[in-house]
KEZA-85440 format. One record per residue (C-alpha): residue number from 1; x, y, z. Coordinates in nm, 3 decimals. Layout:
<atoms>
i, east, north, up
NUM, X, Y, Z
...
</atoms>
This chain:
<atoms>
i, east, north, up
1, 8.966, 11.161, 8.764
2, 9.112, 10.998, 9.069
3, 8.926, 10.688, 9.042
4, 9.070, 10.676, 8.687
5, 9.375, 10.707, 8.786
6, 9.357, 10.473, 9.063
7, 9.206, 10.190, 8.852
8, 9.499, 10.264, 8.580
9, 9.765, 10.217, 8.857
10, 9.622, 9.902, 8.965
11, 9.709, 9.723, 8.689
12, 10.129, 9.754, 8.660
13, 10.146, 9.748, 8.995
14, 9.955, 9.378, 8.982
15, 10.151, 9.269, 8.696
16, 10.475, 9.364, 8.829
17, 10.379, 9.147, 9.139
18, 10.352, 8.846, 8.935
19, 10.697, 8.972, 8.665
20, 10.894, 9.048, 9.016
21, 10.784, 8.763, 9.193
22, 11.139, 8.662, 9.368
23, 11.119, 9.017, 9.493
24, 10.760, 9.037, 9.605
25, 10.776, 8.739, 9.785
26, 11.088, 8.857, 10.055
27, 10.842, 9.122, 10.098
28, 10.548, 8.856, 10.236
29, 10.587, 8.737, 10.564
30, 10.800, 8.456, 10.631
31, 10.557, 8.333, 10.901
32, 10.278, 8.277, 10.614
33, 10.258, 7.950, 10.389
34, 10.299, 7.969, 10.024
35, 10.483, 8.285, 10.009
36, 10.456, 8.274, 9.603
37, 10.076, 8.237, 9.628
38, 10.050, 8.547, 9.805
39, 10.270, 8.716, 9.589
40, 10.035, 8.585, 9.282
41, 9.726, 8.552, 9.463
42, 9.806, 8.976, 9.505
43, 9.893, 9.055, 9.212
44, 9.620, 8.943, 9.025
45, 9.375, 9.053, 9.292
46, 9.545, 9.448, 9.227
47, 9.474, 9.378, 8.829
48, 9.148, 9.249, 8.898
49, 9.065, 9.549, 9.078
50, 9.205, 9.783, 8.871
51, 8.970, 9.632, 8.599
52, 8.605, 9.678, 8.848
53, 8.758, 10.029, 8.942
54, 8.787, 10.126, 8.536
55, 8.504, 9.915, 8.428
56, 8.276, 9.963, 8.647
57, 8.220, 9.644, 8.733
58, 8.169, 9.639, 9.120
59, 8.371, 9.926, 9.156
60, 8.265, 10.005, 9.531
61, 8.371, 9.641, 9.589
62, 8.665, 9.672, 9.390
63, 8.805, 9.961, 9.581
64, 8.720, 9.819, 9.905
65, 8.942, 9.556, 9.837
66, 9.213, 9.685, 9.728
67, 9.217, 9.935, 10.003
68, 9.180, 9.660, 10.241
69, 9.490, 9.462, 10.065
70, 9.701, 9.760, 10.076
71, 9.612, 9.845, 10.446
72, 9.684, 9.498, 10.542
73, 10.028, 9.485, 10.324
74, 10.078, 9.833, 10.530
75, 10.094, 9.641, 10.867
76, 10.193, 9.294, 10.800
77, 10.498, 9.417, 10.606
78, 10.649, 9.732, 10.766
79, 10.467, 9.682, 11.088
80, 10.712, 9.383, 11.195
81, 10.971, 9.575, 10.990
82, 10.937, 9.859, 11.261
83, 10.923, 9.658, 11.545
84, 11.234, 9.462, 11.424
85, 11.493, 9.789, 11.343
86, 11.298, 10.087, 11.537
87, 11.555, 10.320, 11.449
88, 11.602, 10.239, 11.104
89, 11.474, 10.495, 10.845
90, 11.382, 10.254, 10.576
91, 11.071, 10.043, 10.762
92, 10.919, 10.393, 10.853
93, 10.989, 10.558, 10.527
94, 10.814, 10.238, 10.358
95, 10.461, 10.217, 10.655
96, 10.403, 10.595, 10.635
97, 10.424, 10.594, 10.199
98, 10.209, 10.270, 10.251
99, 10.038, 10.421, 10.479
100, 9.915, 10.708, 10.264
101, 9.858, 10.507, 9.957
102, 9.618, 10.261, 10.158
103, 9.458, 10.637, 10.273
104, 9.402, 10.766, 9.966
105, 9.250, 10.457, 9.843
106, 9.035, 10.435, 10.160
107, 8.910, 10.803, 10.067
108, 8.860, 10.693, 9.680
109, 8.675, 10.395, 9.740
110, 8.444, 10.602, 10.045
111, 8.393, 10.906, 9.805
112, 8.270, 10.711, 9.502
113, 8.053, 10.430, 9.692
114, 7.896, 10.720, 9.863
115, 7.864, 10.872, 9.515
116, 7.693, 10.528, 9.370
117, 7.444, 10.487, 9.618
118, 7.293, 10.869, 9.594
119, 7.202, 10.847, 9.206
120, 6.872, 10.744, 9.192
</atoms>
């Protein structure tokens, strides 16, 4: 059920990248080129996972991915966020909820490859 779930999410969240691009991009680094390709380039990556998670088509792969795109969003975004305003609430707030979502999809995508390769 939580793989469902997962793959479900994937897909708003990807096309609300692309829809609420202006506001995805201030999220991407400023020190990385093409700021709107990332924004794109990640949003269609979430939707393309969400597809392999609910279609099974590479879903270990699929998972993988997106945990590793949410664990890197984790510390490129609110890590220099922290270090920038270390007493603010709002860059901490925003790493530890990133920081669980990138968890939980770390545990999803562990659970079900390990799952995959055990049926014979």
């Amino acid at each position: 059920m939580a793989r469902i779930v997962f793959g479900v999410s994937l897909i708003p969240i990807g096309l609300s990248y692309i829809v609420y691009s202006k506001e995805t991009v201030a999220l991407v680094p400023a020190w990385l080129a093409f700021r709107i390709g990332w924004a794109y380039l990640t949003g269609i990556g979430q939707i393309v996972c969400g597809i392999g998670v609910l279609f099974s088509i590479y879903p270990r792969v699929a998972e993988m991915v997106e945990a590793g795109m949410l664990s890197l969003f984790t510390l490129l975004v609110w890590g220099p966020a922290i270090l920038a305003a270390p007493i603010k609430r709002l860059p901490w707030t925003a790493f530890f909820i990133s920081w669980s979502i990138a968890s939980a999809a770390w545990m999803i995508a562990n659970n079900v490859a390990g799952k995959a390769f055990h049926k014979g």
